[in-house]
N, C-alpha and C positions, 0 to 999 in steps of 0.2 A: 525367512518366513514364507509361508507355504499360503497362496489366497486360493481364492473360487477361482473358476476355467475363466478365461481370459471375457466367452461370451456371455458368463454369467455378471459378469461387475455394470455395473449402472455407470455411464459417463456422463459425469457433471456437464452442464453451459456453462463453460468459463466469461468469464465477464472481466474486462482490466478497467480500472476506474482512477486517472489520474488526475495531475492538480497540482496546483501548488500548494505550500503549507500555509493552514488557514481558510484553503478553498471550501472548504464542507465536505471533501472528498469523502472522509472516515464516515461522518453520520452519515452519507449517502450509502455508502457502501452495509452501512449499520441497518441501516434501516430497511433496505432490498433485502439482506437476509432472512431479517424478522419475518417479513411480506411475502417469502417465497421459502421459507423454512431452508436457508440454503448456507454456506459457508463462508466466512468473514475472513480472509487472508493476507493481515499487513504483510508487505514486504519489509519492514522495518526491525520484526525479529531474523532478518540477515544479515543485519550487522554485523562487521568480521571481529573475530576476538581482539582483546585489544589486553590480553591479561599480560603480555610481554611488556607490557609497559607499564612505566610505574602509575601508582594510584593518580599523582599530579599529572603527568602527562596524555592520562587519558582524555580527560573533558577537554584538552584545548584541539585535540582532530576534526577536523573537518567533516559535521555529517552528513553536510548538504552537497557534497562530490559522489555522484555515481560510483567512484569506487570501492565504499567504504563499504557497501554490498558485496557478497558474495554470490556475483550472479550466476556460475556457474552452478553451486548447489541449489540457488535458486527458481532456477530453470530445470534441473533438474526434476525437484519436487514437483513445481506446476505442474509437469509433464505427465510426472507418475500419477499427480491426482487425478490428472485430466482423463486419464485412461482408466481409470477407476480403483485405483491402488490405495493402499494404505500407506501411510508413511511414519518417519519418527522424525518428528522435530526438535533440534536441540534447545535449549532452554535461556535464552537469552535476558540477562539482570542488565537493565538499562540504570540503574544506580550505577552500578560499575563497571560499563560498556564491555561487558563478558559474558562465554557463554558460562552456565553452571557446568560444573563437571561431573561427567558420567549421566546427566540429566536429558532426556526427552522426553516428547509430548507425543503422543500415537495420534495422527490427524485421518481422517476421510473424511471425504468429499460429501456434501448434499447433493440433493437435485440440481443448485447453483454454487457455483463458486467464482467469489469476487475479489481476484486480486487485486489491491488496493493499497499505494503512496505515492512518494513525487515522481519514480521514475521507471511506476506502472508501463506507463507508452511509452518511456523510453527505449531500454533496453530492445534490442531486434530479436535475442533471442528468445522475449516473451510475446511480441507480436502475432507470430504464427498459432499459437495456442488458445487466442480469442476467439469466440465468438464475435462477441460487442466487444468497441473497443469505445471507452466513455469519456469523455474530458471535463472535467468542473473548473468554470471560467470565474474568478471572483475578482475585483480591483485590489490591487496591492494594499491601500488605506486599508480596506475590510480584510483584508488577509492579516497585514500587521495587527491590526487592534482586536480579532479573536485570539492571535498565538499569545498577545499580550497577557487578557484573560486568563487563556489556560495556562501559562507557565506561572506566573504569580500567583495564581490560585491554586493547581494543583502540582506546584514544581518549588513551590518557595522561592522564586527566583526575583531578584528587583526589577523595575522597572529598566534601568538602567541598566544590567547586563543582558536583558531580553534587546533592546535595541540596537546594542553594541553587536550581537551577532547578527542580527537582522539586517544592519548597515555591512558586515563586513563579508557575511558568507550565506545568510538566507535568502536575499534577494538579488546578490549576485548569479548563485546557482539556478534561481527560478529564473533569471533572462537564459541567459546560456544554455541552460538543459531541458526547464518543465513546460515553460509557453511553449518554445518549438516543438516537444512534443505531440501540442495540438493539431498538430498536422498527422497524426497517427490515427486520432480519433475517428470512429464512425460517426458518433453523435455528442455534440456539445450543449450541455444544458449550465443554466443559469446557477451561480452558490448564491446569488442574490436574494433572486426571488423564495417564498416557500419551498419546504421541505417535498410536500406534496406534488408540486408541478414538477419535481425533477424527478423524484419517482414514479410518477405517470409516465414521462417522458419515456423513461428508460423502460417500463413494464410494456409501452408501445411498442416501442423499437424492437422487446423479445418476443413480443405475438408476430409481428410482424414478420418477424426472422423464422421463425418455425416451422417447419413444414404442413 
């Protein structure tokens, strides 16, 4: 595919915005968009295929382990967005932890783009590519009891196997991989408090940054 001269493409402010699951990370990230007409980019449609496996064997992998990401295309793409490229994103059916076949999504970049899930700050080869890099700090209690919400509400899921994963692999992986993260971050704002104070925060922190 053939784009504009290299000095004609517009380069996004990337922004990583990490967290644990539950932290508010998403609506943060949602909501910056809205606010600055810019681009919402889970890393979560990285998820690696998983169509090699049978339909039973899928849901029980691990998706709170760093590797179930495909960081290498992942990093990829940031990259190219970051530069101001276009891209094709494959299509990822989280019903059936797969990609669609022959299916993409054609992406560029806004004026911002805000990469966003647990292991945003993790990864080192997403680091470089920041601008801001954002941590959303929330306590485990309010992290468990929104993912509660949203899986039984919009996942059909029971009470009872929402916590069975949360005891065996969600919050195992948020000690080990997403808190330590925080230490990657530029600026840590509160999932506590309003919506509003964390996005002031972070709209501070990009004036500030700017030349």
């Amino acid at each position: 595919m053939t784009g504009p001269p290299e000095d004609s493409r517009l380069r996004p402010v990337v922004i990583g915005i990490g967290g644990c699951s539950g932290s508010g990370k998403t609506t943060l990230a949602m909501a910056l968009a809205r606010a600055l007409g810019g681009t919402h980019f889970p890393i979560d449609h990285y998820y690696r295929d998983l169509s090699h496996l049978s339909p039973a064997e899928r849901p029980r992998q691990n998706f709170d382990d760093p590797e179930t990401i495909e960081i290498p295309l992942l990093a990829a793409h940031v990259a190219a967005l970051a530069r101001g490229e276009r891209i094709e994103r494959h299509v990822y059916d989280f019903s059936t932890h797969s990609r669609v076949p022959g299916r993409t999504e054609s992406i560029i970049a806004g004026p911002y783009l805000f990469v966003e899930g647990i292991f945003a700050l993790y990864y080192a080869e997403l680091l470089p590519l920041y601008h801001l890099r954002v941590y959303v700090d929330a306590p485990d209690e309010l992290c468990y009891a929104r993912r509660l919400k949203r899986d039984m509400e919009e996942r059909g899921r029971t009470a009872e196997s929402v916590l069975r994963q949360y005891e065996t692999s969600v919050r195992p992986a948020s000690l080990r991989y997403v808190r330590p993260s925080r230490l990657n971050a530029d600026l840590t704002v509160d999932g506590v408090k309003p919506q509003s104070a964390s996005v002031e925060m972070v709209l501070t922190a990009l004036r500030a940054s700017q030349p």
